[in-house]
Phi, psi and omega in degrees: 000086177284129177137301189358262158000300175284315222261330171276302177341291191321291201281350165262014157282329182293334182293307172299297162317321172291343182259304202312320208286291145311269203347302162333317170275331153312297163330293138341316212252348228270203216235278181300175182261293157012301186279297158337274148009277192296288190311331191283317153344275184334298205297312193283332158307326203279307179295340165280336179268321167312326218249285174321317203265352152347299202268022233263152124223168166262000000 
């Protein structure tokens, strides 16, 4: 099934984004710096891994 492969890609950016997006809010809300920190950590992984399947094709 050519597409397949992109078509899991796809929903996982859409996926990705969405947890950044809460993360964000996490982030926003959360109190120690310690815990900021750690989200900030997550969010800049996420975005990075978002930044690889970018370029993605089939």
């Amino acid at each position: 099934m050519p597409g397949k492969a992109k078509q899991y890609v796809d929903q996982s950016m859409s996926s990705v984004q969405n947890t950044v997006s809460t993360l964000q809010q996490a982030l926003d809300s959360a109190e120690k710096q310690d815990n900021k920190n750690k989200i900030q950590q997550a969010i800049s992984s996420l975005n990075s891994a978002q930044q690889q399947l970018s370029g993605y094709q089939d």
